[in-house]
N, C-alpha and C positions, 0 to 999 in steps of 0.2 A: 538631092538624095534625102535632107532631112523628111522635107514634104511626106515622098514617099512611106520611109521606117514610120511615121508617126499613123499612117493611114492602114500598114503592115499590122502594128501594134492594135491601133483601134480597133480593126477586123477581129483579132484573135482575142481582143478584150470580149466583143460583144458574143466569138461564138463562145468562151471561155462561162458567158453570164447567163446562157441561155443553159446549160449543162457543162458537167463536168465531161474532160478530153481528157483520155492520155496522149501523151506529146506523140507518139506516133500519128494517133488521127489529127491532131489539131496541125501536126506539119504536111499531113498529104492534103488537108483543106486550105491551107495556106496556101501552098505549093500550086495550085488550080488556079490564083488572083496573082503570085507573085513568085517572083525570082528565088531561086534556092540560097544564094546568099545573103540576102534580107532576111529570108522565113529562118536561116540559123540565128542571123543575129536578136531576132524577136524572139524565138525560141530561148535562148539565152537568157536571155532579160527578163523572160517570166518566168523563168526557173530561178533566177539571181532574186528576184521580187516574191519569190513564194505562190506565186499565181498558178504553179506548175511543175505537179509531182507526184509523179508516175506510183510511188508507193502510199499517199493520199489517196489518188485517186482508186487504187485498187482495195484497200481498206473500206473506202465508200462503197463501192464497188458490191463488195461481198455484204456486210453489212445490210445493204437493202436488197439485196436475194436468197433470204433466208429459207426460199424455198425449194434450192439447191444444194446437191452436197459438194466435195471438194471436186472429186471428178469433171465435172459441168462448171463450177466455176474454173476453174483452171484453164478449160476449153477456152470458154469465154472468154478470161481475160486477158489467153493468146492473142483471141482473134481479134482484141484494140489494143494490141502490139502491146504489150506491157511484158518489160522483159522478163526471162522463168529464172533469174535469180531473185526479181521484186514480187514473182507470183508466190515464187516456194516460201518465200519470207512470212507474205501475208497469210498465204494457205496455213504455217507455223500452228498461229495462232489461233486457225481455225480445228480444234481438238477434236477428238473422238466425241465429248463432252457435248460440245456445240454442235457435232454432226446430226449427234442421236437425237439430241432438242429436237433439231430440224425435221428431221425425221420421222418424227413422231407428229409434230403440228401438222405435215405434210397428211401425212397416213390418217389420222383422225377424220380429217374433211374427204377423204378417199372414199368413193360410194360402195367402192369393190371390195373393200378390205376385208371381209370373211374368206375371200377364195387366196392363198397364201401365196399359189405360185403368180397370180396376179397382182396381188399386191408388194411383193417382193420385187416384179419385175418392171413394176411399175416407179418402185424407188430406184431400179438403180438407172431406168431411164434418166430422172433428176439428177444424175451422177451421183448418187449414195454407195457406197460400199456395199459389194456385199454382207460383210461381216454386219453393218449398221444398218442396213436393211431385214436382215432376218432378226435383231436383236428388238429392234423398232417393229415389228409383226407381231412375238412374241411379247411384248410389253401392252400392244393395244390390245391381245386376245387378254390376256391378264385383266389390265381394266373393264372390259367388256362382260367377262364371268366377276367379276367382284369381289 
């Protein structure tokens, strides 16, 4: 058994080194080489060790998709199992504030952005808010007259 756990581990070391996992995808890629009661126990262990944490990685996560609003990431950090009391958390401290930033950097390199109902509709594809999409319209028409 040690053999195995140490080979269990090594695996989820090296996919861990390659990109950041939340423990739900790193336990269904485990799951695929090894036994569910190993892949808990290494699961375990990198979580004990700091290697693995669902609310890390979803902070990273957001953090380098600044070109999302909460809507879309949220989506997203569903759909690599990160559970919605760690998304709501993270989403927190994602504020109107931070949205609008985004929003704006978005909308600027936007080619369309003079026709309102396309650029509006184009941010809330990004998961923008309404409210922060038309607020982010009004603010580049602004900039734009001077």
């Amino acid at each position: 058994m040690g053999m195995e756990k140490s080979e269990a581990l090594a695996y989820a070391l090296r996919l861990l080194s390659q990109r950041a996992l939340s423990r739900a995808r790193l336990r269904e890629k485990l799951l695929r080489r090894f036994p569910e009661g190993e892949v808990e126990g290494v699961l375990a262990r990198l979580e004990a060790l700091g290697y693995l944490n669902d609310q890390a990685f979803a902070e990273a996560f957001v953090a380098s998709r600044r070109k999302y609003g909460p809507h879309k990431l949220r989506h997203l950090l569903r759909a690599q199992g990160v559970a919605e009391e760690v998304v709501a958390k993270v989403l927190a401290a994602y504020g109107e504030e931070e949205s609008l930033e985004a929003a704006l950097k978005v909308l600027r390199r936007y080619p369309r952005r003079q026709d309102k109902a396309k650029a509006v509709r184009f941010l809330q594809g990004r998961g923008f808010p309404l409210s922060v999409a038309l607020e982010a319209y009004r603010l580049v028409k602004e900039e734009e007259s001077g």
